[in-house]
N, C-alpha and C positions, 0 to 999 in steps of 0.2 A: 497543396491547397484544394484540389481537386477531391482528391478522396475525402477530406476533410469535408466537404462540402457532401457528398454521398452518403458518406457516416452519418451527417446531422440530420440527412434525410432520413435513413432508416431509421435514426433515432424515433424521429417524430411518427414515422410511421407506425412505430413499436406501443409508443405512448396512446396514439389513437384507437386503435384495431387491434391491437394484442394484449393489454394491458386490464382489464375486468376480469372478476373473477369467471365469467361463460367463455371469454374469446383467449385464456391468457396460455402463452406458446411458450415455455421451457425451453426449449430449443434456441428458437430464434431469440431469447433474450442472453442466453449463455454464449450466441455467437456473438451479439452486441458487444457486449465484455471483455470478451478475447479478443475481437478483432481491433479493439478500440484502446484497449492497452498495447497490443501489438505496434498497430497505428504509433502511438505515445513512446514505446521504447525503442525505436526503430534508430539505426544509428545515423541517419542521414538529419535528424533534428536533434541531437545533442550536444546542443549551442555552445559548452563548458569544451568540447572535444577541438573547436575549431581556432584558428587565429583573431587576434582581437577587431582585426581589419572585417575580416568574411563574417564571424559573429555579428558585426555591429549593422553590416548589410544588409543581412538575414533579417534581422529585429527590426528594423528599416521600413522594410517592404513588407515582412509577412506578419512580422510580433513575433513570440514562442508559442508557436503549435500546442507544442507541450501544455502548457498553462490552460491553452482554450478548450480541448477535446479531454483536459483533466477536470476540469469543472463542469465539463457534461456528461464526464462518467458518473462526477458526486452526484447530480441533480439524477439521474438515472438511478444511481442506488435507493436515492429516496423516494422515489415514486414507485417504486415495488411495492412499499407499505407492507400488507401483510403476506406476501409475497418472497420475505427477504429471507426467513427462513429456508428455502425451500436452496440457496444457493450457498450455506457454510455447511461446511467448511471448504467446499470447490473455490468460493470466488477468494477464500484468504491470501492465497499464492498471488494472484493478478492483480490485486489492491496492492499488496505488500511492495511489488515491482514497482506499482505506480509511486507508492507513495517515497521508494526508496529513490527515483530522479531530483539530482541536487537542484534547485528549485524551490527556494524558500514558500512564494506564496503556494506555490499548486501543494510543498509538503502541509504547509499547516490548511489550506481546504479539505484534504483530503484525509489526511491521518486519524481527524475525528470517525471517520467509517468504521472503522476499528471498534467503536466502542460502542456504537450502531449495531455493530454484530455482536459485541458481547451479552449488550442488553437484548438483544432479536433471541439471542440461544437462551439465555438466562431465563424470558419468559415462555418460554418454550418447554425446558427443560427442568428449571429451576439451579441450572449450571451453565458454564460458559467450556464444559469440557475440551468439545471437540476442537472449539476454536484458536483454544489455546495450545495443544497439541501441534494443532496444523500450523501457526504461528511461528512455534520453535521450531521446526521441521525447516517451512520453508528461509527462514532469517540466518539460520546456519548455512545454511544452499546457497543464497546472494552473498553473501556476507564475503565466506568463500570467494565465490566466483568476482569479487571486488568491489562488490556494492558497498552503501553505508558508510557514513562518517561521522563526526561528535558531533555534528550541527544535528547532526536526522537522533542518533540518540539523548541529546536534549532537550529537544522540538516533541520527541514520541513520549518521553517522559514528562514533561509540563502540559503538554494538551489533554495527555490518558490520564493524567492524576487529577487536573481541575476535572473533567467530566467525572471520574470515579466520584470522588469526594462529594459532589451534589445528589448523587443519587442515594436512595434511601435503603435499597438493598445490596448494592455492588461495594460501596465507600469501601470497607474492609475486605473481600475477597478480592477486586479492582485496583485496591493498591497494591494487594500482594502480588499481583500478576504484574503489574507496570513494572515493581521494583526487578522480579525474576527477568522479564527479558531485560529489564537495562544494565542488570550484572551480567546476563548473557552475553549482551551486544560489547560490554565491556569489555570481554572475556577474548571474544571472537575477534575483536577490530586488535586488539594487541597479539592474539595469536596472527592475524595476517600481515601484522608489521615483521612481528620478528621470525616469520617464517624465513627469511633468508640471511636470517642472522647468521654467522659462525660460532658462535657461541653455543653449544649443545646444550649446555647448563639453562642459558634461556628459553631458549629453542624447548627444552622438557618443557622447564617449568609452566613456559605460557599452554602446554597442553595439558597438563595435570589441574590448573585454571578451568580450562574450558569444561573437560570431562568431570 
């Protein structure tokens, strides 16, 4: 609660004095981000980890950390403005982690970022290249390492597809990308079930899947 309380101050601090185009620090907004995702994945608040007794104690006295320091990373995304370029494809990875804590409300706050950034590169570039690169890079990495479940690939494919679909130049290159990671995600969450299958024949096939 403590550091939480230190974070929201640097936050503010960042927002007043760092944040114009004359006074704005690179730097110190990149550590905002890491440190503040860090903050959020930390294992000592990962409420789902604990007994339903200590969870309910936790949520009691403090609420989910999680939930509160994830909607002042969104609010922080969006006060970059035109700013926000300057941090994809870096910040894909540290969003991605956030958005990947099971956590209904903080996932659908946050997930929309995603498309924040597609539309940030897209008028930048007139493509959303990089960010979709770094996307599949780092969703294969968590995925892996045990992140990810059908609620988060449901959740990323109904939020990225209503925002595609409104926009007047993304609709069609934005749905093809929503559909590509959710066959990815598909792909990757059943390759990590049956990784310990005995079955070799599975065990292939859910790789020849992914690849």
């Amino acid at each position: 609660r403590v550091f939480l309380r230190a974070i929201n101050q640097y936050a503010d601090m960042l927002n007043k004095k760092f944040l114009d185009q004359a006074n704005f620090e690179l730097q110190l907004w990149n550590n905002y981000f890491h440190l503040a995702v860090a903050f959020l994945t930390q294992e000592s608040l990962q409420l789902e980890n604990f007994s339903s007794a200590k969870r309910a104690k936790i949520l009691n006295k403090y609420g989910d950390m999680r939930r509160q320091i994830g909607f002042e990373i969104r609010d922080m995304w969006y006060n970059l403005g035109q700013h926000k370029i300057k941090f994809i494809p870096e910040m894909v990875g540290p969003i991605l982690e956030m958005t990947l804590i099971p956590e209904t409300e903080l996932r659908k706050a946050t997930i929309p970022i995603f498309f924040d950034m597609m539309q940030c590169e897209f008028h930048s570039t007139r493509s959303f290249q990089k960010f979709e690169n770094e996307i599949i890079t780092k969703l294969d990495h968590e995925v892996e390492g045990g992140r990810g479940d059908e609620q988060y690939k449901v959740l990323f494919d109904k939020i990225l597809l209503e925002h595609c679909r409104k926009h007047k130049y993304l609709a069609k290159s934005g749905e093809n990308f929503v559909k590509l990671v959710v066959r990815l995600m598909e792909r990757l969450l059943d390759y990590r079930t049956i990784m310990h299958d005995e079955n070799k024949e599975n065990r292939m096939s859910c790789t020849v899947n992914v690849l």
